[in-house]
KOLBAPA-704686 format. One record per residue (C-alpha): residue number from 1; residue in one letter; x negated, y, z. Coordinates in Angstrom, 3 decimals, padded with zeros to 6 digits. Last residue first. Layout:
BEGIN
(NUM; A; (X; Y; Z))
...
***
This chain:
BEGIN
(368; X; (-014.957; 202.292; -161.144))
(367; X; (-015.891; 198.956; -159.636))
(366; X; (-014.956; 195.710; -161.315))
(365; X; (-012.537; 192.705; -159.914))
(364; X; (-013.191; 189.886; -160.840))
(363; X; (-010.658; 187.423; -163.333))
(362; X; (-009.130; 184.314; -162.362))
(361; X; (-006.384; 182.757; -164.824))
(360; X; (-004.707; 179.529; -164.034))
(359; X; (-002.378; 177.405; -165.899))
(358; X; (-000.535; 174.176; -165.717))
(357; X; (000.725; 174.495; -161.765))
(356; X; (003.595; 176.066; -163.058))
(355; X; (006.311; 177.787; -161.283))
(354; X; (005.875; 181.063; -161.711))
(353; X; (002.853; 181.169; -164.703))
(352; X; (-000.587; 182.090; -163.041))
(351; X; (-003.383; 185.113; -162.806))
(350; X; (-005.621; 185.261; -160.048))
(349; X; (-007.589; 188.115; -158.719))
(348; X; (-011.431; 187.760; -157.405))
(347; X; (-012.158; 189.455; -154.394))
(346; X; (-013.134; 193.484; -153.255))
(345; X; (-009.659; 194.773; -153.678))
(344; X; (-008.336; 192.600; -151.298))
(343; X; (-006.269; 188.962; -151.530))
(342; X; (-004.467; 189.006; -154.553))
(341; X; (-001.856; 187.502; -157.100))
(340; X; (-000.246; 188.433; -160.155))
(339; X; (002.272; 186.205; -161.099))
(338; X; (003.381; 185.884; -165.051))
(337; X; (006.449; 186.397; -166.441))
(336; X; (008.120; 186.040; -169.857))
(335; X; (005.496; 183.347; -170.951))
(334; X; (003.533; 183.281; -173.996))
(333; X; (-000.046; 182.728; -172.323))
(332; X; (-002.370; 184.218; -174.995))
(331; X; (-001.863; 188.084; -175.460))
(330; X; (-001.206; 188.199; -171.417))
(329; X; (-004.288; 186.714; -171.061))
(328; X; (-006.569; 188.577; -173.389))
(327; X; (-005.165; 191.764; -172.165))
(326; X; (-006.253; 190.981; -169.004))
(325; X; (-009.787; 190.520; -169.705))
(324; X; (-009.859; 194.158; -172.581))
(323; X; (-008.502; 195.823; -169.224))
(322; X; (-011.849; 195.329; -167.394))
(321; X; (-010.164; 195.152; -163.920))
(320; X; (-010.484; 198.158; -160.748))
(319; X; (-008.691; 197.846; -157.704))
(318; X; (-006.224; 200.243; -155.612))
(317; X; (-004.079; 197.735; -153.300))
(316; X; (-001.455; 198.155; -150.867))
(315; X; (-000.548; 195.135; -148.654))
(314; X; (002.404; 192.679; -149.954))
(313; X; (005.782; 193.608; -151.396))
(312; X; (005.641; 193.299; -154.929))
(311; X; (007.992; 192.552; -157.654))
(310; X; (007.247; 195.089; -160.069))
(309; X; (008.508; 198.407; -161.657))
(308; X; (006.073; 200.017; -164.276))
(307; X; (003.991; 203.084; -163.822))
(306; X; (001.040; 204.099; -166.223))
(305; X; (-001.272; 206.619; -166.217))
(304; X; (-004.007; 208.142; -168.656))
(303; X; (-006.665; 210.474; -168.403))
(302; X; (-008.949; 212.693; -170.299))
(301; X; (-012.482; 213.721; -168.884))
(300; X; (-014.177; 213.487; -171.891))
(299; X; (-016.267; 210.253; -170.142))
(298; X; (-013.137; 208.398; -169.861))
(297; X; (-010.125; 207.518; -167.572))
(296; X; (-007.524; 204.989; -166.905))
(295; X; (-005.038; 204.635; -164.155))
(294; X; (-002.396; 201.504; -164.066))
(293; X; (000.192; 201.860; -161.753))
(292; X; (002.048; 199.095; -159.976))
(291; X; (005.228; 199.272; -157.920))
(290; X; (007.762; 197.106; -155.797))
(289; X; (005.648; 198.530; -153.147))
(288; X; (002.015; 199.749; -153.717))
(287; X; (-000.032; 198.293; -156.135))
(286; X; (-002.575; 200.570; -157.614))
(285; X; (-004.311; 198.957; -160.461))
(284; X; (-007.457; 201.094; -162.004))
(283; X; (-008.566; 200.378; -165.568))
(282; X; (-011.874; 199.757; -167.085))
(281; X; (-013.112; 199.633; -170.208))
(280; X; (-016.649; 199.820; -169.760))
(279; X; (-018.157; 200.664; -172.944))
(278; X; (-015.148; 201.958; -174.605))
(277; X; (-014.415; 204.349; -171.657))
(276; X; (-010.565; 203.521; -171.199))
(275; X; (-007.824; 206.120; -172.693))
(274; X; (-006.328; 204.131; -175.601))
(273; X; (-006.646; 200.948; -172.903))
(272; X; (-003.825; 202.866; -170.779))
(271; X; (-001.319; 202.637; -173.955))
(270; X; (-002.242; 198.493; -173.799))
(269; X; (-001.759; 197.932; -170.383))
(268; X; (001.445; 199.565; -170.728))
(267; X; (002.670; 197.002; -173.514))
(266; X; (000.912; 193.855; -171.658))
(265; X; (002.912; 195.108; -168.170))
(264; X; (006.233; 195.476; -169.834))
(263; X; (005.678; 191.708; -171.825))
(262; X; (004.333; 190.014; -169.517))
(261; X; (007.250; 190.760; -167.081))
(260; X; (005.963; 191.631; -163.356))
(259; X; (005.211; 189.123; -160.268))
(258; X; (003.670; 190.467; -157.712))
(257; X; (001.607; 188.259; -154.757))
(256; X; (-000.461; 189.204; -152.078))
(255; X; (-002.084; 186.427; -149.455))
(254; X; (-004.082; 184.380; -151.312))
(253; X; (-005.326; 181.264; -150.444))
(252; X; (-007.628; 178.666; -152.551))
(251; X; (-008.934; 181.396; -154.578))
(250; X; (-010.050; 179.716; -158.258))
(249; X; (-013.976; 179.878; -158.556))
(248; X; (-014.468; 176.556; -156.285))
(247; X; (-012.692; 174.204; -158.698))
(246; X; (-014.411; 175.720; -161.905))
(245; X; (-017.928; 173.957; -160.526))
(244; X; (-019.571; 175.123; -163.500))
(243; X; (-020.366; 173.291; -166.363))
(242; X; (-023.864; 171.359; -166.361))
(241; X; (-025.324; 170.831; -169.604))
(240; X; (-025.802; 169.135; -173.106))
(239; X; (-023.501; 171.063; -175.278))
(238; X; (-021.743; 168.253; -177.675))
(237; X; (-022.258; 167.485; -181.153))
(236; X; (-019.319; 167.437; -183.636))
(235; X; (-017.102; 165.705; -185.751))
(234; X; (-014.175; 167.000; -187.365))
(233; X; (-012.253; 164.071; -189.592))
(232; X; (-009.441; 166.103; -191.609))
(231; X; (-006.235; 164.258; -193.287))
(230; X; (-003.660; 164.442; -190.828))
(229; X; (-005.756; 164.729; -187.368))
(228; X; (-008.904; 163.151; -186.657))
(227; X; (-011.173; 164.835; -183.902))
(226; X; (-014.538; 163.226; -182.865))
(225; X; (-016.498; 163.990; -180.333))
(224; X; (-020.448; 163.656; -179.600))
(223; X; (-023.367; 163.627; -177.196))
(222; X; (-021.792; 160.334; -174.860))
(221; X; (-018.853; 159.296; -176.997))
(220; X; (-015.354; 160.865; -177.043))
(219; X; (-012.820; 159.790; -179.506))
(218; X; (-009.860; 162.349; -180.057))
(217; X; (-006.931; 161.304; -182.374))
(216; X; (-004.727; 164.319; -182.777))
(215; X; (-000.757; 163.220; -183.315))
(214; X; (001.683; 165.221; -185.818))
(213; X; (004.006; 167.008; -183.280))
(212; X; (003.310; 170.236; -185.373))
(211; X; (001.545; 173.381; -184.317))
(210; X; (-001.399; 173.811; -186.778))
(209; X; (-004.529; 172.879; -186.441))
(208; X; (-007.454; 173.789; -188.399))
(207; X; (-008.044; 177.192; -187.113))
(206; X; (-007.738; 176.011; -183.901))
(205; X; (-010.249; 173.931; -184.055))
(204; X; (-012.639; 175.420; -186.263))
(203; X; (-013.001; 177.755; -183.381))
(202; X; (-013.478; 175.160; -180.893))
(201; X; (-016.090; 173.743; -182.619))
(200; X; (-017.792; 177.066; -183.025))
(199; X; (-017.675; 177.435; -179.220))
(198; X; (-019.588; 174.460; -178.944))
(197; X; (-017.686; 171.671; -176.594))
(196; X; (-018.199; 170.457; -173.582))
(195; X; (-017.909; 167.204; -172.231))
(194; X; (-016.558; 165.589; -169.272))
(193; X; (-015.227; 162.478; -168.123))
(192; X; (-012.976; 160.589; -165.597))
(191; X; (-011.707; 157.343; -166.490))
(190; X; (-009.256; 157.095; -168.854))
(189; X; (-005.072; 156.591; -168.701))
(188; X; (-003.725; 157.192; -171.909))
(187; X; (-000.327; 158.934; -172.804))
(186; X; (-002.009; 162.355; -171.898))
(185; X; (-000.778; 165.046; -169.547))
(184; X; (-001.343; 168.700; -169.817))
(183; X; (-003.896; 171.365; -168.200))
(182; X; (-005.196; 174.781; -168.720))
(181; X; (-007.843; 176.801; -167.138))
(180; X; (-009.309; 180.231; -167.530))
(179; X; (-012.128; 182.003; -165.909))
(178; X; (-013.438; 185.221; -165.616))
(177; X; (-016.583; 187.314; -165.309))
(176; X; (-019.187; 184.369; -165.607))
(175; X; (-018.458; 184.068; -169.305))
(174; X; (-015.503; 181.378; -168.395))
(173; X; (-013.555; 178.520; -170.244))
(172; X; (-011.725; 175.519; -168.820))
(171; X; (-009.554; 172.587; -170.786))
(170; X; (-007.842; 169.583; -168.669))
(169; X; (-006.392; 166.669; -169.919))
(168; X; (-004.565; 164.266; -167.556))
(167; X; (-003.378; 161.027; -167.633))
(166; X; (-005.962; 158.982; -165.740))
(165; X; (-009.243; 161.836; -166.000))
(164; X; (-010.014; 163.746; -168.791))
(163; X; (-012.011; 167.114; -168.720))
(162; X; (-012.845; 169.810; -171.570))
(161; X; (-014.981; 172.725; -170.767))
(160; X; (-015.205; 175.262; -173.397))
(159; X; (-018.363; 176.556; -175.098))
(158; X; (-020.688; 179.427; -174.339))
(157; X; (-020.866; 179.245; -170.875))
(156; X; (-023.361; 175.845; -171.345))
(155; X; (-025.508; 178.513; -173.032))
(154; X; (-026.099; 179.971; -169.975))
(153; X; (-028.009; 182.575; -172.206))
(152; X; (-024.721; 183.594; -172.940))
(151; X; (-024.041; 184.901; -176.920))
(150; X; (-020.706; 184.475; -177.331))
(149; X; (-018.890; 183.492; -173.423))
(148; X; (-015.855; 181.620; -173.404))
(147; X; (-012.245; 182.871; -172.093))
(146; X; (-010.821; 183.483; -175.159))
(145; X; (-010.696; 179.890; -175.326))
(144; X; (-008.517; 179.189; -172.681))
(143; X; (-004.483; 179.319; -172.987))
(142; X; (-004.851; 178.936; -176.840))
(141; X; (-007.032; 176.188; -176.633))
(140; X; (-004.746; 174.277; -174.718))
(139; X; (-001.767; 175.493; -177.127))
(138; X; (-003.706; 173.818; -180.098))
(137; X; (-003.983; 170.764; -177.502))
(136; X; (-000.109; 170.633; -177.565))
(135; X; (000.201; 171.750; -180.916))
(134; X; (-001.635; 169.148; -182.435))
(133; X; (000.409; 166.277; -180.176))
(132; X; (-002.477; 164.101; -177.924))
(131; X; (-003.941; 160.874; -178.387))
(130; X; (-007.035; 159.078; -176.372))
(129; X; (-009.908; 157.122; -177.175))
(128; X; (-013.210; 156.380; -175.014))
(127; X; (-016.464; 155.630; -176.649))
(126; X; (-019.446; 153.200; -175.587))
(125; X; (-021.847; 152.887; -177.783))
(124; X; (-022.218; 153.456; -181.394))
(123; X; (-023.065; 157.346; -182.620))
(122; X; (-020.543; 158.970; -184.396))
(121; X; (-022.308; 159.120; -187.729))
(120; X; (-023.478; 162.815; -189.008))
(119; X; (-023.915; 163.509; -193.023))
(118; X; (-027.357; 164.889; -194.191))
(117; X; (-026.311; 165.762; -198.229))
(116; X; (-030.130; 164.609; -200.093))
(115; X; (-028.262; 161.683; -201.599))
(114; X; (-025.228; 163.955; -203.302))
(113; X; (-028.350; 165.683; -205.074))
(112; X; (-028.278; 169.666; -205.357))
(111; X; (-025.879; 171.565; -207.813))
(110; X; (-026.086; 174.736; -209.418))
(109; X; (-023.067; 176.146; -210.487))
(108; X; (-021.406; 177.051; -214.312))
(107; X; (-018.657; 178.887; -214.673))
(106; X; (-016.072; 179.164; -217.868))
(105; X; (-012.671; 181.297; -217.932))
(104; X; (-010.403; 180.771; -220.506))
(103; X; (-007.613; 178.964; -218.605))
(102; X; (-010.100; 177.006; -215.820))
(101; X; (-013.084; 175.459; -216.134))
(100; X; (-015.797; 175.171; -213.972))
(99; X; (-019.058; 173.748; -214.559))
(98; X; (-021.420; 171.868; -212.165))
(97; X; (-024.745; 171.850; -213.102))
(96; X; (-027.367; 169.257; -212.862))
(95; X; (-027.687; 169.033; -216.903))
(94; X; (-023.965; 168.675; -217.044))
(93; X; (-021.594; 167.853; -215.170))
(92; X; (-017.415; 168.381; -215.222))
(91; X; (-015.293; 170.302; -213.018))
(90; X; (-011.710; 170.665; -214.870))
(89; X; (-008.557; 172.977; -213.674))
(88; X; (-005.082; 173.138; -214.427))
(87; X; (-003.970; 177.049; -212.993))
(86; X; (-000.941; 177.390; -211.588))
(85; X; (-001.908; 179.553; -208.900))
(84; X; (-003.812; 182.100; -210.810))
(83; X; (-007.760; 181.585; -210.670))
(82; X; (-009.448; 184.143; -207.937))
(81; X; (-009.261; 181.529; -205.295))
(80; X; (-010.942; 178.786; -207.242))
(79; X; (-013.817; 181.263; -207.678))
(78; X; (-014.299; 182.187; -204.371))
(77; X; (-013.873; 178.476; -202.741))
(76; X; (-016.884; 177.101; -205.192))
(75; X; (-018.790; 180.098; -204.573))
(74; X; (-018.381; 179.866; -200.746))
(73; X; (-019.149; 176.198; -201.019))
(72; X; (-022.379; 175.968; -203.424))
(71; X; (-022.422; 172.542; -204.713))
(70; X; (-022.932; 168.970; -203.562))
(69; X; (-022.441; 166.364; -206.089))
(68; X; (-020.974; 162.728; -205.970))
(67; X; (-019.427; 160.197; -208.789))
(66; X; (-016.718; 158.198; -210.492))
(65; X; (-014.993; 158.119; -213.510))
(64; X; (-013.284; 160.426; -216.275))
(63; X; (-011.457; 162.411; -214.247))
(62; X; (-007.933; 163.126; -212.250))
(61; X; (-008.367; 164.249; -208.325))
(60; X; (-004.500; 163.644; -207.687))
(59; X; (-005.404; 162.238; -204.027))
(58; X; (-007.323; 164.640; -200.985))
(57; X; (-009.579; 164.230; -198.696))
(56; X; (-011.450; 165.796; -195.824))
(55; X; (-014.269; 165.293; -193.884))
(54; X; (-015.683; 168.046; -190.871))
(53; X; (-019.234; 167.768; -189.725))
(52; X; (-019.918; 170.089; -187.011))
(51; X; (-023.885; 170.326; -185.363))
(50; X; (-025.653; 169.816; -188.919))
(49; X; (-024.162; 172.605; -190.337))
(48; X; (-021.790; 170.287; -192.016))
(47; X; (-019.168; 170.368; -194.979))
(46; X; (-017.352; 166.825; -196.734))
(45; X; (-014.927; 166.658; -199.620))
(44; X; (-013.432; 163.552; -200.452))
(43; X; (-011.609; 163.005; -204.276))
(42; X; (-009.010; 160.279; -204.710))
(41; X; (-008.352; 159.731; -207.938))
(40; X; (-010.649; 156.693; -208.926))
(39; X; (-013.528; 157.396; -206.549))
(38; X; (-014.487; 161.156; -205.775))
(37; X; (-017.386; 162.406; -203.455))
(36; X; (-017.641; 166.388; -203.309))
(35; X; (-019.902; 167.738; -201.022))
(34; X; (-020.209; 171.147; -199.891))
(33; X; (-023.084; 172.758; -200.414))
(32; X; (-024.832; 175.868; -197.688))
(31; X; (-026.056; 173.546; -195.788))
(30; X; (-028.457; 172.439; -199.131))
(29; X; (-030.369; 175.164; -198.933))
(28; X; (-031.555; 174.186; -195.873))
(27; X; (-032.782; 177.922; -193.796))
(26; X; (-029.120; 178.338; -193.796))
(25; X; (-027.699; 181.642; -195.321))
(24; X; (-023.883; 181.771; -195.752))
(23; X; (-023.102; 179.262; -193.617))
(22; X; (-020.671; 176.548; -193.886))
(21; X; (-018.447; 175.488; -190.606))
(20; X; (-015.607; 177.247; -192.748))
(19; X; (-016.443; 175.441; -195.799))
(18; X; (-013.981; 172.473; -194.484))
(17; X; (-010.325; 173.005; -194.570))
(16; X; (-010.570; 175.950; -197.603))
(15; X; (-012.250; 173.102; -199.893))
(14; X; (-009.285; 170.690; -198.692))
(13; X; (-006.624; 173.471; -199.679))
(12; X; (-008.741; 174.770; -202.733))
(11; X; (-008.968; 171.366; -204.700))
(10; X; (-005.361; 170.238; -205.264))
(9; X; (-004.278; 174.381; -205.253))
(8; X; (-006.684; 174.564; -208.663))
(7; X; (-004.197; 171.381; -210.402))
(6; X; (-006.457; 168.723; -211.133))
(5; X; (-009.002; 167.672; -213.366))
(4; X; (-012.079; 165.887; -211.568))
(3; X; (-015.389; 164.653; -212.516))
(2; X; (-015.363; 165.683; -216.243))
(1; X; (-018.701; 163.880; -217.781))
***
């Protein structure tokens, strides 16, 4: 029977929209499927590791009927990839296998029941709803994600932090050495809650998104979250923890304060890194006035310095920062000044954008 005949770019945009959650090796061979459901033309694809489910679908899925089969994703995507563009292509099953046709080439999958694919319900109860622009949240991420720890055995550090409460949406990330936040306002107007998402949600996130006013649909339940947005349904489980208390890590009062183009101090930043010990990667700041210099050194002796002209006028300062932290920052928040602000070399430094209250950065110090 030929399940679907379509154009190849019909099938590899969805496909390409969920296998990223797929693993290579899952100790269920059947993670490692994507599942194709079609009915009449349309054709739905669905992908889960069991945490992240993400749906997708797509119409122009031609055929002879109906049906379901879950195949091997990463093949699947591979060998629709390596077809020209304009190929036509048919899937059709036989003898559970899946072949492929396309042109003059011929492949034949293995396939694993469509009743054996574990699929994730949002779980009834009580659920609260909000909307927000794609690229507004995409930007949220942005401004935070980098932010989260990768392999923390706080493993409530290895997520991101995201908060509603009336009309505002809030998104924090930290790995213990520094922290990021980000706010915008909502059209709802919700009670407070939290959640936290798995970094790998957060990933798929922004690699699904794209920054368009199109609206993101966001239903949060008790252990999960859903995302809908054009024609993808993400849902995923939810770290079950306590975030920390991100209002007490950013400096209440702070008594130094430069100000410096992103741009100037991100380009020097980045010819001092060359230099840095690759282990430790840290870079001196000397602040003295209307001046900053960066100082970098590594175990072969060599040496690098940097001066760039600042806005500063406060107490003289010679800390150390792990450059790779502030280069994350000034790589993400696309600004053409940010504020630099201190209290001693010993205390935690805060990052910000003049004139909005929207962003915060805090990073600690490090000795070298």
């Amino acid at each position: 029977m030929v399940l679907i005949k379509t154009h190849r770019d019909t099938l590899l945009a969805p496909l390409q929209s969920v296998s990223g959650i797929v693993e290579r090796r899952h100790t269920l061979p059947i993670l490692s499927n994507v599942l194709l459901e079609k009915k009449g033309d349309r054709l739905t694809l669905l992908a889960t590791d069991i945490e992240i489910q993400i749906t997708t679908a797509t119409d122009g899925a031609g055929g002879d009927g109906d049906g379901a089969v879950t195949v091997g994703a990463r093949k699947l995507q591979e060998i629709l990839r390596s077809l020209p563009d304009t190929t036509e292509i048919t899937l059709s099953l036989e003898d559970k296998r899946l072949q492929i046709k396309g042109g003059k080439s011929r492949f034949n999958l293995q396939t694993l029941p469509a009743d054996d694919f574990p699929r994730m319900t949002m779980t009834e109860g009580e659920t609260k709803q909000f909307s927000i622009t794609q690229k507004a949240f995409r930007a949220l991420l942005g401004k935070t994600q980098f932010s989260m720890a990768a392999q923390d055995v706080r493993y409530y550090l290895n997520g991101l932090l995201l908060l509603v409460e009336g009309k505002e949406l809030r998104a924090v990330a930290t790995d213990g050495h520094r922290l990021a936040y980000a706010s915008v306002e909502i059209e709802a107007d919700l009670p407070r809650q939290e959640i936290i998402l798995p970094r790998k949600t957060v990933l798929e996130l922004n690699r699904l998104l794209v920054d368009s006013d199109e609206p993101l649909n966001i239903t949060l339940a008790s252990n999960q979250v859903r995302f809908a947005f054009g024609s993808v349904v993400l849902v995923s489980k939810l770290i079950d923890g306590k975030f920390p208390d991100y209002e007490r890590v950013v400096p209440a009062t702070l008594k130094n304060h430069m100000t410096v183009g992103r741009q100037i101090l991100m380009q020097a930043m980045n010819r001092a890194a060359i230099l840095t010990n690759e282990k430790f990667r840290g870079v001196r700041v000397v602040l003295g006035d209307n001046s900053l210099k960066l100082i970098a050194a590594n175990a072969e002796q060599e040496e690098a310095q940097e001066e760039i002209e600042v806005q500063y006028s406060g107490d003289v300062i010679d800390v150390g920062f792990n450059v790779g932290y502030l280069l994350d920052v000034l790589n993400n928040v696309h600004t053409e000044e940010i504020q630099w602000s201190f209290n001693d070399a010993n205390s935690s430094a805060l990052i910000t954008v003049p004139g909005n209250e929207r962003f915060k950065y805090v990073v600690m110090p490090m000795r070298i």
